[in-house]
C-alpha positions as CSV (number, residue, x, y, z in Angstrom):
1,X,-25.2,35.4,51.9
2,X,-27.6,31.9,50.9
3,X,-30.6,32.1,53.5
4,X,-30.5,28.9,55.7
5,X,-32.4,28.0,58.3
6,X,-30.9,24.8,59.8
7,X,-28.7,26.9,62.3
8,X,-28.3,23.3,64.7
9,X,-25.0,23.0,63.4
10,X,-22.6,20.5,65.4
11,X,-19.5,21.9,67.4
12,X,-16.7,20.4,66.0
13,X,-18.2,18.4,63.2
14,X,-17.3,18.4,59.9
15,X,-20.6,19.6,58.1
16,X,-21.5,22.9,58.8
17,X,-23.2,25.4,56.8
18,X,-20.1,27.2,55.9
19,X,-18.8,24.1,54.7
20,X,-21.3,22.7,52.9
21,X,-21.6,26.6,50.9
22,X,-17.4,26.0,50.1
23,X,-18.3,22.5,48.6
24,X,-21.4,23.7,46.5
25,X,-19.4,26.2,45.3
26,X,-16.3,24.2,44.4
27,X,-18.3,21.6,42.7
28,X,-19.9,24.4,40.5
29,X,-17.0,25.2,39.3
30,X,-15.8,22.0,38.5
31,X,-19.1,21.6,36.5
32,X,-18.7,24.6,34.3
33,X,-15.2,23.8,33.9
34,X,-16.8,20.2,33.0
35,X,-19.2,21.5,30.2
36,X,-16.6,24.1,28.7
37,X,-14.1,21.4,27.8
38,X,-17.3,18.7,26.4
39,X,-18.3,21.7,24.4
40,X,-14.7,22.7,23.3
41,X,-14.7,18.7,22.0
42,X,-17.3,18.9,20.3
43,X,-16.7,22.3,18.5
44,X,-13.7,20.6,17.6
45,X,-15.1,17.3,16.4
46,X,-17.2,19.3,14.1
47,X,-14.9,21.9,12.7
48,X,-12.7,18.2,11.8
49,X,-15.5,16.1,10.7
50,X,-16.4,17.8,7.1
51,X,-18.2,14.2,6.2
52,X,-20.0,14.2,9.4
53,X,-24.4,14.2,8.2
54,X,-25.4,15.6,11.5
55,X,-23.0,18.7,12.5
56,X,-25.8,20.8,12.9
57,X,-27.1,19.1,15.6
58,X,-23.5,18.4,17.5
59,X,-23.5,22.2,17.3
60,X,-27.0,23.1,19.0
61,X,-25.7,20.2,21.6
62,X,-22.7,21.6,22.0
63,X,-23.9,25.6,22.7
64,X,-26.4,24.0,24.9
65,X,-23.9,22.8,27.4
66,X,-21.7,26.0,27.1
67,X,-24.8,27.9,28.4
68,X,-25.4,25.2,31.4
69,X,-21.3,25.5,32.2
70,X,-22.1,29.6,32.3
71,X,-25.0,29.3,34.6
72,X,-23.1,27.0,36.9
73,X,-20.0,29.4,36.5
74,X,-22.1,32.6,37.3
75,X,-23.6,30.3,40.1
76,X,-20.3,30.2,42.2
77,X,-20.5,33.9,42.4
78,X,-24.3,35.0,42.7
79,X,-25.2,31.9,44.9
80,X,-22.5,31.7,47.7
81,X,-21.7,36.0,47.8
82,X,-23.7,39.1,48.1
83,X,-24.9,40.1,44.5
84,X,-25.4,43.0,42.4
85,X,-28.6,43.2,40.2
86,X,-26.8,43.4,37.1
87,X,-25.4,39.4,38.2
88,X,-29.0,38.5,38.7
89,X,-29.8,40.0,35.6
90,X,-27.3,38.2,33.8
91,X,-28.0,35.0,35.5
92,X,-31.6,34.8,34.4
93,X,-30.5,36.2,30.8
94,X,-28.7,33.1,30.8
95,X,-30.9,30.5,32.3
96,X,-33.7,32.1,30.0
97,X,-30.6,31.4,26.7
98,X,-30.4,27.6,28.4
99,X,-33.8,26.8,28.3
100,X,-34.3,28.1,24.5
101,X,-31.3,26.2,23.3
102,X,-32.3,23.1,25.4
103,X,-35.9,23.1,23.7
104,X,-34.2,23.5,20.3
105,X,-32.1,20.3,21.0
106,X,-35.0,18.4,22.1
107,X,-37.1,19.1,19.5
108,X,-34.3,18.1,17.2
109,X,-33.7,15.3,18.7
110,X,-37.1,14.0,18.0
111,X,-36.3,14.7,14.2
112,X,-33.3,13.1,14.3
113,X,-33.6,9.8,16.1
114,X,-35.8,8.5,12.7
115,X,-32.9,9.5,10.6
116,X,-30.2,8.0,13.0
117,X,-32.0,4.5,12.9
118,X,-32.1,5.1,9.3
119,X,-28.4,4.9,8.9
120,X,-28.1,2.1,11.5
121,X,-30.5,-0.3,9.2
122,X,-28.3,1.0,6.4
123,X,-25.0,-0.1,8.2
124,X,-26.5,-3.3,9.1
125,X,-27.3,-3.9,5.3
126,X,-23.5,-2.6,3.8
127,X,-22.1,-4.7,7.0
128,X,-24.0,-7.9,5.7
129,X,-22.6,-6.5,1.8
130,X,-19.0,-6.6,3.4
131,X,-19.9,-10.4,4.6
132,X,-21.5,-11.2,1.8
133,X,-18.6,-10.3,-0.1
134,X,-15.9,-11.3,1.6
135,X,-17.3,-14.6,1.5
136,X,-17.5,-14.5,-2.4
137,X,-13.5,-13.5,-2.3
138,X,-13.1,-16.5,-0.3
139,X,-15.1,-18.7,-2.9
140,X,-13.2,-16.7,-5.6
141,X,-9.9,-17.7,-4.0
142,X,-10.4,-21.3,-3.3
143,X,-11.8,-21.6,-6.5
144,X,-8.9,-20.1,-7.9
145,X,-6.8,-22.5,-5.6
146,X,-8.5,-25.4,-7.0
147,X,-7.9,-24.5,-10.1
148,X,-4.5,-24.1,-10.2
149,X,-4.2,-27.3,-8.4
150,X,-6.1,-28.6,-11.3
151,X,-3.8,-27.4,-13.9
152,X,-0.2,-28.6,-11.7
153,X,-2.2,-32.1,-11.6
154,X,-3.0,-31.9,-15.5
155,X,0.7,-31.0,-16.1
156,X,2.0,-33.7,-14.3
157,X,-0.2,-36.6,-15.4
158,X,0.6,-35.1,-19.0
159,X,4.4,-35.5,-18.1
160,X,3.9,-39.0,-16.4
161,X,2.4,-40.3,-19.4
162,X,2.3,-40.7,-23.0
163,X,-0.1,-39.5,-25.5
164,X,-1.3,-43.2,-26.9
165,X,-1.9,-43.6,-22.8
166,X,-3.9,-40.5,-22.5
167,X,-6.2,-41.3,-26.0
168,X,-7.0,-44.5,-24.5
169,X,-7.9,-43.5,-21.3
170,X,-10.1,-40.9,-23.2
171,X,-11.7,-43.4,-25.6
172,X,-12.9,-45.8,-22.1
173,X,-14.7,-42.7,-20.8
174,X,-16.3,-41.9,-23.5
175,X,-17.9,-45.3,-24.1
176,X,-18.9,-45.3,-20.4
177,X,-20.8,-41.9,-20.9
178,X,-22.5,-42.8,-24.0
179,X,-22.8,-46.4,-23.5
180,X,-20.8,-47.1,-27.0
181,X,-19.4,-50.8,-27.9
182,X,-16.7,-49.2,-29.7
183,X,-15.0,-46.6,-30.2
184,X,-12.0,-45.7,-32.3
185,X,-9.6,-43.5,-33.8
186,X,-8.6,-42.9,-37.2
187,X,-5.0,-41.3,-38.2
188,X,-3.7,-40.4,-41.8
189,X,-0.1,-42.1,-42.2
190,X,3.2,-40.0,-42.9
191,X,2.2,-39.6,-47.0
192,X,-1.6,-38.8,-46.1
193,X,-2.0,-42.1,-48.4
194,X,-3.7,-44.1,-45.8
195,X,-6.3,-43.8,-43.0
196,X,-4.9,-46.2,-40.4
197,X,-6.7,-47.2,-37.2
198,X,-4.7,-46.4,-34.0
199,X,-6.2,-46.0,-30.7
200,X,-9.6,-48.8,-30.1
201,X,-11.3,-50.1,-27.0
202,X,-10.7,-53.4,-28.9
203,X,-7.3,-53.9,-29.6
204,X,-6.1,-55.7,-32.2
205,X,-2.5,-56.7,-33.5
206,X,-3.3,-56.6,-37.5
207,X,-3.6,-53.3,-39.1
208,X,-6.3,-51.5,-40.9
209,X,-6.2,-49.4,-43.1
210,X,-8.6,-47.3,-45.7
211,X,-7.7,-45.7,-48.3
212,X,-8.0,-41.8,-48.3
213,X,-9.2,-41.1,-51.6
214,X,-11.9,-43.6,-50.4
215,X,-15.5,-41.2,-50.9
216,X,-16.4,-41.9,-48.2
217,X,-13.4,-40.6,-46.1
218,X,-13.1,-37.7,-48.8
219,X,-17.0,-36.8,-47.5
220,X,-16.2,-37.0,-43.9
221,X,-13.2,-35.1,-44.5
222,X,-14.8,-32.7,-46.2
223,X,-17.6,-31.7,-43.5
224,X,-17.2,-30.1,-40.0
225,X,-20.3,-31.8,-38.6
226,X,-21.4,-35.4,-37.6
227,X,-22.0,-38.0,-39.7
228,X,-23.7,-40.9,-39.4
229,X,-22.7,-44.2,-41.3
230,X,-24.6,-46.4,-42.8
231,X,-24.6,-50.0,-42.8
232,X,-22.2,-50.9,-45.4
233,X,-19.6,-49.1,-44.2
234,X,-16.4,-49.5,-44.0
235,X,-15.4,-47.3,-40.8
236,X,-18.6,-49.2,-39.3
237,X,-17.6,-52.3,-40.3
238,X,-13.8,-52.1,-39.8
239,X,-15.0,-50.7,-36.4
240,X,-17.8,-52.5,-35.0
241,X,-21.4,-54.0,-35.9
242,X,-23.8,-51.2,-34.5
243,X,-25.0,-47.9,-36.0
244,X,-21.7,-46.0,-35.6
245,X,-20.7,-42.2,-36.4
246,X,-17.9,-40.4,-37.7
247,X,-16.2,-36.8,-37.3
248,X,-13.1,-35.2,-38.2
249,X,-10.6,-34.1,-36.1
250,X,-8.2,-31.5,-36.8
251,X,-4.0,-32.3,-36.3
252,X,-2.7,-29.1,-35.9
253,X,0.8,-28.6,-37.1
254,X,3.2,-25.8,-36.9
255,X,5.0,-24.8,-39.8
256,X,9.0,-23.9,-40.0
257,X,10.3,-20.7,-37.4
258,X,12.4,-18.9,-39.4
259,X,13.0,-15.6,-37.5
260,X,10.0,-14.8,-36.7
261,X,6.3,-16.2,-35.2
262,X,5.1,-19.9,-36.1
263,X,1.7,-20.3,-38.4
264,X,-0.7,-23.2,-37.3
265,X,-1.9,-24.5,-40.3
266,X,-4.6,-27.6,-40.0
267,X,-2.7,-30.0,-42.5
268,X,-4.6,-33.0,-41.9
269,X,-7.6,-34.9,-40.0
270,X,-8.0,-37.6,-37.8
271,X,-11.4,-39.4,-37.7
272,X,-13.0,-40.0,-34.6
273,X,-15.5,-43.1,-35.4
274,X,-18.1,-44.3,-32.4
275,X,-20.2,-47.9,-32.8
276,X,-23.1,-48.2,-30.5
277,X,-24.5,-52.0,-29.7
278,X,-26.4,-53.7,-32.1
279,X,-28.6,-55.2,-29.5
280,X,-32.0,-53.3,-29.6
281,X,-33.3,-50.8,-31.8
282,X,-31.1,-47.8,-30.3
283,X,-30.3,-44.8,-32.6
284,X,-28.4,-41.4,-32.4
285,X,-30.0,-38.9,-30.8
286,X,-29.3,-35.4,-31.4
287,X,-28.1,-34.8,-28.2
288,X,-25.2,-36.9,-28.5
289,X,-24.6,-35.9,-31.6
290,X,-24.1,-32.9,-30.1
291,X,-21.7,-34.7,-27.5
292,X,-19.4,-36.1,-30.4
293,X,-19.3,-32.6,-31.7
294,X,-18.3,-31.1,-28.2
295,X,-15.9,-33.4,-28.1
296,X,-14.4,-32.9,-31.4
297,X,-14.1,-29.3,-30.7
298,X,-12.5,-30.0,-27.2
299,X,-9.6,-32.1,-29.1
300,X,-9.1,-29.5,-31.3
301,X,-8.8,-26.7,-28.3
302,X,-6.2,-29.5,-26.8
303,X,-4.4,-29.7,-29.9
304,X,-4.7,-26.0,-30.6
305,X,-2.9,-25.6,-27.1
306,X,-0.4,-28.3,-27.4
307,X,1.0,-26.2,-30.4
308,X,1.0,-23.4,-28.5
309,X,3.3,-24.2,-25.9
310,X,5.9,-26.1,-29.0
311,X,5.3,-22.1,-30.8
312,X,6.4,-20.7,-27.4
313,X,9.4,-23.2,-26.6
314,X,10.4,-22.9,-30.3
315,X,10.4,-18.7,-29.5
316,X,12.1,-19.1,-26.5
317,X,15.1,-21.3,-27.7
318,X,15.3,-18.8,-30.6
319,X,15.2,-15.8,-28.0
320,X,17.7,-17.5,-26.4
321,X,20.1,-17.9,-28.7
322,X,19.9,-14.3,-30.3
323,X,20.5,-13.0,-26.6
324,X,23.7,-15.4,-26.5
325,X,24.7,-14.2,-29.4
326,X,24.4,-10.2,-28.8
327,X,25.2,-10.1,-25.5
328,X,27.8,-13.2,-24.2
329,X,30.1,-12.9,-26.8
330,X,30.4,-9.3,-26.0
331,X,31.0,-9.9,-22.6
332,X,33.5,-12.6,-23.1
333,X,35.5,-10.0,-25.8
334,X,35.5,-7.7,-22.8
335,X,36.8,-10.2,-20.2
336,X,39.4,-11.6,-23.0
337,X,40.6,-7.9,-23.4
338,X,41.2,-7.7,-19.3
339,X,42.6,-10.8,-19.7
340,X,45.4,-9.9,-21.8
341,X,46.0,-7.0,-19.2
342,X,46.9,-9.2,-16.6
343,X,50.2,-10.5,-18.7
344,X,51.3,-6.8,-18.1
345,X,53.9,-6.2,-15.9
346,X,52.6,-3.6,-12.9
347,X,54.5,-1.6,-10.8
348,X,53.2,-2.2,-7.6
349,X,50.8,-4.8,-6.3
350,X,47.5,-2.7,-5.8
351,X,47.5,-2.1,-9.8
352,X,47.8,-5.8,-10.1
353,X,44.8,-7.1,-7.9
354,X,42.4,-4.1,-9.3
355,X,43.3,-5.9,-12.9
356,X,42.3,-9.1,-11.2
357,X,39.3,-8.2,-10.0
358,X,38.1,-6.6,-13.4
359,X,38.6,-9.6,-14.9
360,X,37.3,-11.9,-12.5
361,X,34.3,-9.3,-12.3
362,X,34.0,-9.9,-16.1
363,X,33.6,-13.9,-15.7
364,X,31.1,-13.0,-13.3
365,X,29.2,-10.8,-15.5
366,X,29.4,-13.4,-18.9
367,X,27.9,-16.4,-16.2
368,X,25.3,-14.3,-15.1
369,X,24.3,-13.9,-18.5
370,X,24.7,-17.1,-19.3
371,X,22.2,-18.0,-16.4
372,X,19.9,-15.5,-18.1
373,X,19.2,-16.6,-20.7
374,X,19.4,-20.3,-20.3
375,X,22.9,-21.4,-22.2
376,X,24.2,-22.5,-18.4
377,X,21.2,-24.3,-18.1
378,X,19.9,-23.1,-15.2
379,X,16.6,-22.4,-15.9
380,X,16.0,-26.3,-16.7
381,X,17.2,-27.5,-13.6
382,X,20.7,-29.2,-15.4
383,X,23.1,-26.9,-14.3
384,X,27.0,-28.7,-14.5
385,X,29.4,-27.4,-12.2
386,X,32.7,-26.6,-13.3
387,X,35.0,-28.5,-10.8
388,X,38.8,-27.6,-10.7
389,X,41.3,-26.9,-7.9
390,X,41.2,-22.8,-6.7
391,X,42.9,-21.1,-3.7
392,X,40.3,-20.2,-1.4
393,X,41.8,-17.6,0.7
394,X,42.8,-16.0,-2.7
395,X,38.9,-16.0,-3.8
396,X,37.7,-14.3,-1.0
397,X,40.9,-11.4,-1.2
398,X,39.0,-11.2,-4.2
399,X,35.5,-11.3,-2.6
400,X,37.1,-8.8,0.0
401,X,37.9,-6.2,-3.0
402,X,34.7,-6.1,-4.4
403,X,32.4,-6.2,-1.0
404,X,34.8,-3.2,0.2
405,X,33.8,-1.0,-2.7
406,X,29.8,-2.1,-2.8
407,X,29.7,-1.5,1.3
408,X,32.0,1.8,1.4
409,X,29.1,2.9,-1.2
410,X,26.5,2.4,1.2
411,X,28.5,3.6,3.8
412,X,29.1,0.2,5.6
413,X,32.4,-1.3,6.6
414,X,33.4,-5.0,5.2
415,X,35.2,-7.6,7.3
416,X,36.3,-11.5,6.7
417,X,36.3,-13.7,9.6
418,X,38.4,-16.8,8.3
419,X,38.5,-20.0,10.5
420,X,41.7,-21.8,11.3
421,X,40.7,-25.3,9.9
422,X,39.6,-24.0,6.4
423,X,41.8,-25.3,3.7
424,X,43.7,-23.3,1.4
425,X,43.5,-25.7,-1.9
426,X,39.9,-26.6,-2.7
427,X,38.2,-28.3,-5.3
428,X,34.9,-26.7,-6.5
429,X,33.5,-24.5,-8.9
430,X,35.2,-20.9,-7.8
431,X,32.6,-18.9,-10.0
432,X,29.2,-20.1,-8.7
433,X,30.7,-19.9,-5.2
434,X,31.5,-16.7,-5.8
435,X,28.7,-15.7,-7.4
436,X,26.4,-16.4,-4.3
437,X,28.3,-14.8,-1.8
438,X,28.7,-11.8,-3.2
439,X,24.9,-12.3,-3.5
440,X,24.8,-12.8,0.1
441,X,26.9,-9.6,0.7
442,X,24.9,-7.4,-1.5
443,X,21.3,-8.9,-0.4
444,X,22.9,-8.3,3.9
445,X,24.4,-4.3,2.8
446,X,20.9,-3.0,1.2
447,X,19.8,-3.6,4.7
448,X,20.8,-0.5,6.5
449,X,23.7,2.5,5.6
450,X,25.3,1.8,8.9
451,X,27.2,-0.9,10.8
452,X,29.6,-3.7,9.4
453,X,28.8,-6.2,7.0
454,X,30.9,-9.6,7.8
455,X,31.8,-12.3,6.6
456,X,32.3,-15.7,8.2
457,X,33.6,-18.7,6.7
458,X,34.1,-22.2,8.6
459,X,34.1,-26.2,8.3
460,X,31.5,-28.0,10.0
461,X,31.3,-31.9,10.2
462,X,28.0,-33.6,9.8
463,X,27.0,-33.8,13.1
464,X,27.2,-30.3,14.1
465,X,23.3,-28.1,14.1
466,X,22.9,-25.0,12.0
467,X,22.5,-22.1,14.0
468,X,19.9,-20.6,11.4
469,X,16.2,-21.6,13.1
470,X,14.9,-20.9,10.0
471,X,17.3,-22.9,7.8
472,X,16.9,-26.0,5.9
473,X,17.4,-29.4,8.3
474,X,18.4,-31.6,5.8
475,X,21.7,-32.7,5.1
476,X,23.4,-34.5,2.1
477,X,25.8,-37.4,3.1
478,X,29.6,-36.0,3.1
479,X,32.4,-38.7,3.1
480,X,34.8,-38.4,5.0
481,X,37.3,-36.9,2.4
482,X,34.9,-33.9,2.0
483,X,34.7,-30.9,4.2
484,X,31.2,-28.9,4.5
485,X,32.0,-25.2,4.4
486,X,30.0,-22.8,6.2
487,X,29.8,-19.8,4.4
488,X,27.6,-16.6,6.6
489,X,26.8,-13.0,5.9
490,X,25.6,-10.8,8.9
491,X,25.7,-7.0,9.3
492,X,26.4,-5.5,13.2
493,X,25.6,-2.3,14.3
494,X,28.5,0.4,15.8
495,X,27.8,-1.2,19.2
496,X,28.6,-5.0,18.2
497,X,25.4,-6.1,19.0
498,X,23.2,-7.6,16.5
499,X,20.5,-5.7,14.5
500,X,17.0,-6.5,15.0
501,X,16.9,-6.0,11.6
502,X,19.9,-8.0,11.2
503,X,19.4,-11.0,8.0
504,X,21.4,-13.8,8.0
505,X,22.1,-15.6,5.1
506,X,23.7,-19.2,4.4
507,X,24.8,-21.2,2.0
508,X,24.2,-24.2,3.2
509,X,25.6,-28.0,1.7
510,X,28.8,-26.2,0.0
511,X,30.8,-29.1,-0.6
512,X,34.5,-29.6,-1.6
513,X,37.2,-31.5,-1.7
514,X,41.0,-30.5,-0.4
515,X,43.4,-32.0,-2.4
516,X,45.0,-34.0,0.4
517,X,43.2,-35.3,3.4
518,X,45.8,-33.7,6.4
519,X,44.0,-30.3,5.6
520,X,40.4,-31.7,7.0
């Protein structure tokens, strides 16, 4: 039993020496439970951490407070009970093991904390890296950004105006950089008989011309560089009264497409002539010599673009028309030949409406193609809608038939919820409407393999909100002899409530006409 010799304890009080012994000991054991479980964590931290620099050191840590959690464990049983010698023995076995493995970790310690502020400084520096770069993405982005905005606003003002607009807006800035007093442009004429003079700051309403066996067009023609005119002229003096200079510019032109890829050939030159005032005793300089010839070679790369783009049109109407050729008349044999199976007589009505959905699935399939590859004219924003009077509860039996099959593939069941005020006869192009809700259907079923995939049609008037938040506010102006159809595609889980996951898709601004106004 632990000597004491405060033997004054209090009757009746709560700490007496027999409870003081019971809490020592319970809180000894609490400790070495305390250490075995922060060394267990940490033998496990290391045996995971393979990248870990410093495992050693986690490990000497880590038998370090094993041996404090034994001394504490062997503590509860020496300290607060009669002992053997063999416990003592062990005890100070152990305490001596503690305070090896303690000086160890110290000592390492002292080795390590250099290398540990080490990486810290080195985390700091990839940490300012990471900034450092994220702020060049960000640059790189915007830049990006600005560029692109750059090219939409090029292609815009080159749609907006012409190209006899665009030279002469070219020809003012230059004679404001280079301080010019005129500045013209030289074009050869349709028989590459003639130079004529086109674009000017100076406008005139007479035309000039020179000759292009002239030598001295046949010299400037014949040279890539600058070169300067003399006094006498003609360019100079057809142009204006200062020392002027004179460059050709290639006019790119692309030859015939005949199945296959377009040659640019450079069949001709346009002279680009610049005048500087006469007033003082200004020259060129070679450094805007060197302008002219930048810009020279900056009208080519414009030209040399411009062609591009007519090469690629010219390959894409000619892509175009060798897809419609192997692939929509092929179609439309197939949906002829379906056709002519529906003037068979069938025995019962099932035969009949899978004929009729093969060959409205055929009509389908040759406007689809057609939308491809731009005969429909979809793809420059001039597409014509086919109007013509259809049965609308007969399109969606048909709409019905196909969903059925594509949803019973994915496992899901197919229902039409048809309103009471929806017309029968409609006028309206029956394919396109078709077409986009069994795009609806399709896009709502490849959500999920389970549930019910419906189908809601209804008439709303003009006044009524769209239940989509995400939909588009406008709306177009309907007369009053047009009904705005409501067409929506939801899926439902087993339980009839709504999927989280649930999309909703509209077609919103479906207009059509019945054919007599009692049906509204």
């Amino acid at each position: 039993m632990l000597l004491c010799a405060c033997d004054d304890d209090v009757a009746g009080g709560i700490w007496t020496v027999d409870n003081i012994l019971q809490s020592q000991k319970a809180s000894d054991f609490l400790t070495a439970l305390a250490y075995f479980s922060i060394a267990l964590e940490l033998f496990y931290f290391v045996n995971c951490s393979i990248i870990f620099p410093f495992r050693w050191v986690l490990t000497q840590f880590a038998a370090f407070i094993v041996f404090c959690g034994l001394t504490h464990f062997v503590a509860v049983v020496w300290t607060y009970a009669p002992h053997s010698f063999r416990l003592m023995l062990l005890l100070t076995v152990l305490k001596i093991l503690t305070a090896l493995v303690s000086s160890a970790t110290s000592i390492t310690l002292v080795t390590l904390i250099p290398k540990v502020l080490k990486l810290m400084v080195r985390e700091g520096l990839l940490m300012k890296k990471t900034r450092d770069l994220d702020r060049e993405v960000g640059f790189m982005k915007r830049r990006e950004e600005a560029r692109w905005n750059v090219r939409m606003l090029t292609r815009e003002i080159r749609r907006s105006l012409d190209r006899h607009t665009i030279l002469y807006t070219t020809l003012i800035e230059l004679s404001k950089v280079m301080f010019l007093e005129n500045c013209a442009i030289w074009m050869p004429d349709e028989m590459n008989f003639l130079m004529n003079l086109t674009h000017e700051l100076k406008r005139r309403d007479d035309l000039v011309s020179i000759r292009m066996d002239d030598p001295e067009m046949v010299e400037i023609l014949g040279e890539k560089g600058v070169r300067v005119l003399g006094s006498n002229s003609r360019l100079t003096q057809a142009t204006g009264r200062g020392p002027g200079v004179a460059i050709r510019m290639p006019m790119l032109r692309v030859s015939n497409f005949k199945r296959g890829t377009p040659e640019m050939v450079d069949s001709c030159y346009a002279i680009l002539v610049l005048v500087i005032p006469p007033e003082g005793n200004r020259g060129w300089s070679s450094q805007e010599l060197e302008i002219v010839e930048v810009v020279a070679d900056q009208n080519r790369a414009l030209q040399k673009a411009r062609k591009m783009a007519v090469m690629a049109n010219e390959a894409r109407c000619s892509f175009q028309k060798v897809m419609s050729k192997e692939m929509i008349t092929p179609s439309r044999s197939v949906a002829a030949i379906v056709s002519v199976l529906q003037l068979e007589k069938f025995k019962s009505k099932q035969q009949r409406r899978i004929v009729d959905t093969m060959a409205k699935g055929g009509l389908l399939m040759s406007a689809l193609i057609e939308d491809a590859t731009g005969v429909s004219g979809l793809g420059d924003s001039r597409l014509e809608l086919k109007f013509r009077t259809f049965s609308l509860c007969s399109m969606l039996k048909e709409v019905e038939g196909v969903s059925k099959l594509l949803c019973a593939f994915r496992g899901l069941s197919f229902e039409v919820h048809l309103s009471e005020k929806v017309p029968d006869r409609v006028i309206g192009d029956d394919t396109r409407v078709l077409q986009a809700v069994l795009y609806m259907v399709g896009k709502v079923s490849g959500l999920g393999n389970s549930g019910t995939v419906i189908l809601r049609v209804s008439t709303e008037n003009g006044s009524q909100e769209s239940l989509d938040p995400n939909g588009i506010a406008w709306k177009q102006t309907i007369s009053e002899d047009f009904a705005h159809f409501r067409f929506e595609v939801g899926r439902i889980d087993s339980k009839e409530e709504r999927s989280s996951s649930c999309c909703r898709r509209m077609m919103r601004n479906a207009v059509m006409k019945p054919v007599n106004k009692g049906l509204i």
